[in-house]
One Martini backbone bead per residue (centre of mass of N, CA, C, O) as a GRO file, in nm:
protein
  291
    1UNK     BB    1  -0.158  -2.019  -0.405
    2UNK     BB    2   0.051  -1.909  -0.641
    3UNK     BB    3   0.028  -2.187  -0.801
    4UNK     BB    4  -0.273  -2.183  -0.879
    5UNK     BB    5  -0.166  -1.943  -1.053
    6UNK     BB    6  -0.144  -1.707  -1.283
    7UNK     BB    7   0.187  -1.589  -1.414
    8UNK     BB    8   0.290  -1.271  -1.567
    9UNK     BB    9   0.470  -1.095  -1.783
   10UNK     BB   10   0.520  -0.730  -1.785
   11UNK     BB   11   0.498  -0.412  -2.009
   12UNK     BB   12   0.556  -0.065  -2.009
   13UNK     BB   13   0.589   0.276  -2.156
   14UNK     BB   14   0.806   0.510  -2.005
   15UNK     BB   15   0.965   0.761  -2.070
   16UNK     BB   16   1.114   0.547  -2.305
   17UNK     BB   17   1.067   0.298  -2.090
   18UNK     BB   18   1.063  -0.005  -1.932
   19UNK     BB   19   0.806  -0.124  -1.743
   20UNK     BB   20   0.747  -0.395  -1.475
   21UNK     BB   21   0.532  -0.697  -1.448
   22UNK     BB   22   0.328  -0.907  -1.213
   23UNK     BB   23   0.044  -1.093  -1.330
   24UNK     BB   24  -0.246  -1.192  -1.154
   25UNK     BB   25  -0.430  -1.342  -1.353
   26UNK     BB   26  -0.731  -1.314  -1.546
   27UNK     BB   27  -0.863  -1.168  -1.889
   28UNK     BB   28  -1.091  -1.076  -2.085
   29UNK     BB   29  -1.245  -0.898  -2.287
   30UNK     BB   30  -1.500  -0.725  -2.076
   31UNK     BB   31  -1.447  -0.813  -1.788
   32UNK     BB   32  -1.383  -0.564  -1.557
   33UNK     BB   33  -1.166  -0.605  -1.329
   34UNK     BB   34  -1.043  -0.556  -1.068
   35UNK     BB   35  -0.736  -0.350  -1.054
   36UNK     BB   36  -0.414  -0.448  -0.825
   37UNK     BB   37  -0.185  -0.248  -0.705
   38UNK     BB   38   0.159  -0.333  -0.614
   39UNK     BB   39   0.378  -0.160  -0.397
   40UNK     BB   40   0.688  -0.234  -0.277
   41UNK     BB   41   0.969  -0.235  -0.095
   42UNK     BB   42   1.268  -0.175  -0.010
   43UNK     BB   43   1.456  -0.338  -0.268
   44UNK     BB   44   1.259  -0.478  -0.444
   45UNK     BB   45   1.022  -0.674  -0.607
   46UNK     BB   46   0.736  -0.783  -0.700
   47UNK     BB   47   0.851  -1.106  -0.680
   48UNK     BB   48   0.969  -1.031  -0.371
   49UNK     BB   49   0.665  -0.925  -0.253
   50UNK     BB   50   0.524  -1.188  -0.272
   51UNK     BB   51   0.704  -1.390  -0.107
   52UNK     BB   52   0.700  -1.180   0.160
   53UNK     BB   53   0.392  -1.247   0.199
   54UNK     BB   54   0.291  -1.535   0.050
   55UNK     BB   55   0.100  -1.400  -0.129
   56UNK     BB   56  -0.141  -1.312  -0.019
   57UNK     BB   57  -0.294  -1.130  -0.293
   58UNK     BB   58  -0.377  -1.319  -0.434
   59UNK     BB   59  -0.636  -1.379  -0.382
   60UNK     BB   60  -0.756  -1.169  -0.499
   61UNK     BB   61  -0.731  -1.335  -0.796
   62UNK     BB   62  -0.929  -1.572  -0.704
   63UNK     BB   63  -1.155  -1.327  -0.673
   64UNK     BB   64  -1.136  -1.153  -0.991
   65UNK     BB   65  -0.887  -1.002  -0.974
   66UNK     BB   66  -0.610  -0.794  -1.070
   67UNK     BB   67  -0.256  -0.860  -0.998
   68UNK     BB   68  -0.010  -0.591  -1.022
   69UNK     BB   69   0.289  -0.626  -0.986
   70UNK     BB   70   0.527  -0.412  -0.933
   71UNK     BB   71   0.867  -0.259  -1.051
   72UNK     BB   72   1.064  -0.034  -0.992
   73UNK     BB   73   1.364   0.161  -0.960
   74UNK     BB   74   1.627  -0.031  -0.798
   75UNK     BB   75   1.377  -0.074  -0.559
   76UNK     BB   76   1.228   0.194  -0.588
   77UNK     BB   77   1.041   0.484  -0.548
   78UNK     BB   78   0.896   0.828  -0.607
   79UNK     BB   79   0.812   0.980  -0.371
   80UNK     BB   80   0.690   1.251  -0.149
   81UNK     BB   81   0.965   1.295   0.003
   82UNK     BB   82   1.181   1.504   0.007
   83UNK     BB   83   1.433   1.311   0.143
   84UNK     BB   84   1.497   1.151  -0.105
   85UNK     BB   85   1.773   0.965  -0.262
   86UNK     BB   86   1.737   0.759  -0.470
   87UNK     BB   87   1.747   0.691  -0.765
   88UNK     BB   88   1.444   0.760  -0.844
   89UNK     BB   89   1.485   1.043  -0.742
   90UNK     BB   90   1.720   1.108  -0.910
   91UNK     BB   91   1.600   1.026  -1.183
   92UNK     BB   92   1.276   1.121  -1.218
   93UNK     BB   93   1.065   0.931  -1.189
   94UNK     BB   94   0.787   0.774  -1.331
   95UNK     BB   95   0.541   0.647  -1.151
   96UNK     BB   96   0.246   0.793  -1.188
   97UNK     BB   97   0.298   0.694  -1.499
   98UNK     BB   98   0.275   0.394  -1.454
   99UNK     BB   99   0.034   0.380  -1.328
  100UNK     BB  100  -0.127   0.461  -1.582
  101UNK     BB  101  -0.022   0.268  -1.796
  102UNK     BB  102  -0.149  -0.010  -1.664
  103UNK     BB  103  -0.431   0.103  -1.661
  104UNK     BB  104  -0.422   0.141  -1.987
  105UNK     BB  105  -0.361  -0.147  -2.055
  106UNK     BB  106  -0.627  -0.280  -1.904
  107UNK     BB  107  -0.873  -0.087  -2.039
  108UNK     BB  108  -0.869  -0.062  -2.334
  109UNK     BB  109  -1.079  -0.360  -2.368
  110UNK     BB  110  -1.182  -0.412  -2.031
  111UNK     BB  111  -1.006  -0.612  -1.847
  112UNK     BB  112  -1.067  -0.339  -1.684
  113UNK     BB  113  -1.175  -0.128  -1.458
  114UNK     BB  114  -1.096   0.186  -1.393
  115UNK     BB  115  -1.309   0.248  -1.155
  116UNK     BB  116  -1.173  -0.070  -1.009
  117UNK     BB  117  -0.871   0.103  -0.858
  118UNK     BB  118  -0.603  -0.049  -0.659
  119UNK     BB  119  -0.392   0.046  -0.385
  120UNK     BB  120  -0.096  -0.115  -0.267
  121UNK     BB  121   0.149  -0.006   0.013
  122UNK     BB  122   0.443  -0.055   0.112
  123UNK     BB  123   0.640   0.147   0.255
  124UNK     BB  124   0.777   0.285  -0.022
  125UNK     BB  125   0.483   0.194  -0.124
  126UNK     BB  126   0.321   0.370   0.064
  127UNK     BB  127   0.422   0.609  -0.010
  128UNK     BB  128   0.320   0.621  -0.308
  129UNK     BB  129   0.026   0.616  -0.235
  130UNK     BB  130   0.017   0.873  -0.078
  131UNK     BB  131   0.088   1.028  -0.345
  132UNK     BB  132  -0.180   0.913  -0.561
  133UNK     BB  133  -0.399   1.026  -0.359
  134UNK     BB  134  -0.291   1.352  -0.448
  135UNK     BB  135  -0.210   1.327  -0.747
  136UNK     BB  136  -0.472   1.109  -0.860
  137UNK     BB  137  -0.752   1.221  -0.907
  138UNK     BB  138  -0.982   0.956  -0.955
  139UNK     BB  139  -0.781   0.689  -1.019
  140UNK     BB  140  -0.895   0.565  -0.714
  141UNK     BB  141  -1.090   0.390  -0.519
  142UNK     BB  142  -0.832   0.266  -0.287
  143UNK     BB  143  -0.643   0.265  -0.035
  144UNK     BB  144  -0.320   0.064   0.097
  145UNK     BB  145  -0.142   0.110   0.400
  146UNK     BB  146   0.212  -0.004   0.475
  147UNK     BB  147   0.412   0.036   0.670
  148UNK     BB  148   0.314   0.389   0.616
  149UNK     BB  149   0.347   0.755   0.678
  150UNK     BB  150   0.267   1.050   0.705
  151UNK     BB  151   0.442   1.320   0.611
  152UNK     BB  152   0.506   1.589   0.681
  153UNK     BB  153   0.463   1.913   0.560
  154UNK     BB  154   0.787   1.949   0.529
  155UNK     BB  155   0.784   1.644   0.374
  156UNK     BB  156   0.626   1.735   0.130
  157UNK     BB  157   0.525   1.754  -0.214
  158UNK     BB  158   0.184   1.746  -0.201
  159UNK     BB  159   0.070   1.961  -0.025
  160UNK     BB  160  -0.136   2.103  -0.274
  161UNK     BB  161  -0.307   1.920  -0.341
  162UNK     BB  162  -0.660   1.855  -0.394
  163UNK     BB  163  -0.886   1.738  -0.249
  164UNK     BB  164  -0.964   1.374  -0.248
  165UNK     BB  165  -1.207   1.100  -0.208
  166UNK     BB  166  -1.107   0.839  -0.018
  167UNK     BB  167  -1.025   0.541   0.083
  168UNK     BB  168  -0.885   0.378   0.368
  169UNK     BB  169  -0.623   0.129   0.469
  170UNK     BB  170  -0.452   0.107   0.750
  171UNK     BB  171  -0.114  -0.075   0.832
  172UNK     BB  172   0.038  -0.127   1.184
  173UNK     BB  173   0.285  -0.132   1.349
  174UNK     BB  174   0.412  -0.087   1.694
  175UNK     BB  175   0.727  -0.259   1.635
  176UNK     BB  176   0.803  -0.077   1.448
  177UNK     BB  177   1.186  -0.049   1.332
  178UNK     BB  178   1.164   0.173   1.062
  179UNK     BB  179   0.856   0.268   1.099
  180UNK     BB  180   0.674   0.461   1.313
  181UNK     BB  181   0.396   0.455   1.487
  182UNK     BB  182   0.465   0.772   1.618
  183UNK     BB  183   0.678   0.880   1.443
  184UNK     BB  184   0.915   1.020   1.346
  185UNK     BB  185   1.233   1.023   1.279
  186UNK     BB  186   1.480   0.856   1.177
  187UNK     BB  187   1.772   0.721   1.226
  188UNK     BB  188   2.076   0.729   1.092
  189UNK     BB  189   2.102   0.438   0.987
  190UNK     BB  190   1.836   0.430   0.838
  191UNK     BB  191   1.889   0.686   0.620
  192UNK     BB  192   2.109   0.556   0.492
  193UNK     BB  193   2.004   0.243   0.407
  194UNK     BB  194   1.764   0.367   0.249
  195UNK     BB  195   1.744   0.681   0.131
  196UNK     BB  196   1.587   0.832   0.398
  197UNK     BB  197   1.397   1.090   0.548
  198UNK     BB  198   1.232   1.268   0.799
  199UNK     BB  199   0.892   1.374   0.890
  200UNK     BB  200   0.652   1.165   1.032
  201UNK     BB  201   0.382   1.040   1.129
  202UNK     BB  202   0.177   0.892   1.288
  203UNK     BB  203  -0.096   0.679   1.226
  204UNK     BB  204  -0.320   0.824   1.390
  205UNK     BB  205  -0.254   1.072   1.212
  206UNK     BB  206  -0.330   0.978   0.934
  207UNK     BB  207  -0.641   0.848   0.966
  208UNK     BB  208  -0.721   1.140   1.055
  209UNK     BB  209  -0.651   1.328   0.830
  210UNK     BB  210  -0.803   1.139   0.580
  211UNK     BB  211  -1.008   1.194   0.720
  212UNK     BB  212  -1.067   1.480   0.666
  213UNK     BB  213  -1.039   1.471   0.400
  214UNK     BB  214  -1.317   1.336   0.367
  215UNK     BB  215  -1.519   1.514   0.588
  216UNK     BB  216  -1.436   1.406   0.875
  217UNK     BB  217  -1.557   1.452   1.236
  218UNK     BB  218  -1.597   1.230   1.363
  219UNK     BB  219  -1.550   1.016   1.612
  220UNK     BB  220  -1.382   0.726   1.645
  221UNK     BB  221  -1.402   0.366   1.655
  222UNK     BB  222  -1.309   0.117   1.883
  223UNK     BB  223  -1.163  -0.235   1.838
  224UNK     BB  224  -1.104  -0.524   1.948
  225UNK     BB  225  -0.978  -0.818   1.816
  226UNK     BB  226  -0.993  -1.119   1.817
  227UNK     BB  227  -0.857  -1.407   1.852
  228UNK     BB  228  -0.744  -1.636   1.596
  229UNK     BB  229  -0.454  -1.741   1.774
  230UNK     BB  230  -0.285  -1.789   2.026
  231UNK     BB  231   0.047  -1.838   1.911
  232UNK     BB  232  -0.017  -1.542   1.857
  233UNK     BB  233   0.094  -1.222   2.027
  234UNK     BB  234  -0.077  -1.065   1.855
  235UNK     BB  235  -0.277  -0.749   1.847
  236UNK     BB  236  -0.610  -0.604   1.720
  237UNK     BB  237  -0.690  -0.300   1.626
  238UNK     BB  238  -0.981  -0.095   1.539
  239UNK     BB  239  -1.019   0.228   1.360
  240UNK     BB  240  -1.330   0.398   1.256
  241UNK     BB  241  -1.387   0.641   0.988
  242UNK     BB  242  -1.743   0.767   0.972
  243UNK     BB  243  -1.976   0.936   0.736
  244UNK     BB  244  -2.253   0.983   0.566
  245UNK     BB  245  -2.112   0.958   0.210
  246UNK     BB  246  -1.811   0.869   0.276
  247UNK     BB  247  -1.515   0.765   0.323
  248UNK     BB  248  -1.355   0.567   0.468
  249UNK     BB  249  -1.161   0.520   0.754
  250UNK     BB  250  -0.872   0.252   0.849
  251UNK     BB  251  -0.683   0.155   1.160
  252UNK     BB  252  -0.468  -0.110   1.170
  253UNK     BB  253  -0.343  -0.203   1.498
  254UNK     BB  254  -0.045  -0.387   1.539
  255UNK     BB  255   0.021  -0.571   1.850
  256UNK     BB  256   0.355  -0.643   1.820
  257UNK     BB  257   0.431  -0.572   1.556
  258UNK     BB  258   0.604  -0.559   1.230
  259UNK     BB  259   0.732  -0.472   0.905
  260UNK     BB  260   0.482  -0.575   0.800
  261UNK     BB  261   0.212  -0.854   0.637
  262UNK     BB  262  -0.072  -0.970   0.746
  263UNK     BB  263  -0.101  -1.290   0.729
  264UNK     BB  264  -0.087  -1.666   0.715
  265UNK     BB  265   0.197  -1.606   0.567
  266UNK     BB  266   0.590  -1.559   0.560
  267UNK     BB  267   0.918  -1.460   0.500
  268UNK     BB  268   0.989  -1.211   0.693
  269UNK     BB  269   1.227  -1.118   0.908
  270UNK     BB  270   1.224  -1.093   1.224
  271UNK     BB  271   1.462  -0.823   1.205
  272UNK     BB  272   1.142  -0.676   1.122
  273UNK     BB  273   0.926  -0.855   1.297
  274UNK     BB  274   0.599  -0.946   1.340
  275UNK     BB  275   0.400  -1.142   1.200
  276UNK     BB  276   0.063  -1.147   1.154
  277UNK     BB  277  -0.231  -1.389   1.189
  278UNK     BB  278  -0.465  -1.234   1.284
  279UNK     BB  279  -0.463  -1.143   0.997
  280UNK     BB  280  -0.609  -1.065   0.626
  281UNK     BB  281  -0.531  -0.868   0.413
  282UNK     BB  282  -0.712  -0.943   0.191
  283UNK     BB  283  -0.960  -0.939   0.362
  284UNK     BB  284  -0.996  -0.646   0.409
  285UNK     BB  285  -0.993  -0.571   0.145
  286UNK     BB  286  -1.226  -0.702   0.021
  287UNK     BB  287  -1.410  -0.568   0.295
  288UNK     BB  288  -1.390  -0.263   0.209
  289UNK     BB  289  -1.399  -0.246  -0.108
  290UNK     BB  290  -1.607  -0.492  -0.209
  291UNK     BB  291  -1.479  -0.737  -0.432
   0.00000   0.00000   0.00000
């Protein structure tokens, strides 16, 4: 998929300094393309989480969206953890603001539809995103949080913002072996390794939350999908928040995942468990937000 498409590097100025991505895809002026900011995980550079994916979301460029690999600050965002330790966090990283930066070098034009922006992020990534669903109503179409939950309200510093009606996708393993599905502090060595860390909720509670933030009351549907594949041995529930004129909010639980973003191939190391095959997550984003 990736050789198929064409990348470019690109850069925007934020409080004096130059940041940096990757994008996927291509628009003339005017073309007003749904426009998906990708945020990657700790360690990572835009170029990084592309490979550790398989490129899965060129996918989303193939099909007419513009796909903007992000480069952190050093590896890292600028989430909205309490307990964040890393660079981004000591340096006060203006991440909400290379987003909007982003956002309005595609817009300018009409290159991107403003209207018809999302964010994706992965781990520390997904904690970034977030952040933006609190930070920054109106600027999102759409969000999609993997293998990241909602922090605890000790450990979250955006817990004032006032709600903003957003769609949300939830992608977690039960097996993720960094950030649990179950919710709960990370261990000595994880808060060490990344310089994060804090009580975050499970999954299933975070869901929850976000429907609850769009004005959901009513009870989820569970519902566990076909195997796509026998010879994969994880499985997927999907869990449906919805209620007529909101945001629906879908927590994809993927039994026996790890730390991982499911698709079709990955280069992700074992040692943080397994991609399930199950799933295209690109496919996911596709029909949830209908681009």
């Amino acid at each position: 998929m990736s050789s198929l498409l064409e990348a470019t590097r690109g850069s925007v100025t934020v409080a004096g300094a130059a940041r940096t991505f990757t994008l996927v895809g291509t628009a003339a002026p005017g073309d007003a393309r749904p426009l998906i900011l990708v945020f990657h995980g700790s360690g990572q550079t835009g170029d990084k989480h592309r490979a550790f994916t398989g490129g899965v979301f060129d996918a989303l460029a193939a099909r007419g969206a513009l796909v903007a690999y992000l480069d952190g600050y050093r590896g890292n965002w600028n989430d909205a953890r309490r307990e964040s330790r890393f660079p981004a966090r000591q340096a006060g990283i203006d991440d909400v603001g290379f987003a909007r930066a982003v956002i309005a070098a595609f817009a300018a034009d009409r290159r991107a539809d403003p209207s018809r922006v999302y964010a994706v992020g992965y781990s520390n990534g997904g904690q970034m995103v977030i952040r933006l669903a609190h930070e920054t109503p109106g600027l999102l179409a759409g969000a999609t949080v993997i293998a990241a939950t909602m922090p605890a309200p000790e450990n979250f510093l955006a817990g004032q913002a006032p709600p903003g009606p957003l769609p949300v996708l939830l992608i977690h393993g039960t097996k993720d072996p960094i950030v649990s599905y179950q919710g709960g502090t990370m261990n000595w060595a994880l808060r060490t390794i990344f310089k994060a860390g804090g009580p975050t909720w499970s999954a299933g509670r975070t869901a929850r939350y976000f429907a609850e933030r769009n004005g959901i009351t009513t009870e989820p549907t569970t519902t566990r999908l076909p195997k796509k594949t026998t010879a994969d041995p994880t499985e997927v529930e999907r869990t449906t928040y919805e209620a007529s004129g909101l945001p629906s909010v879908v927590l994809y639980t993927v039994h026996g995942g790890g730390h991982t973003v499911p698709g079709p191939s990955s280069s992700a190391p074992m040692i943080i468990g397994k991609t399930s095959h199950q799933l295209d997550t690109a496919d996911l984003i596709t029909q949830f937000f209908d681009l």
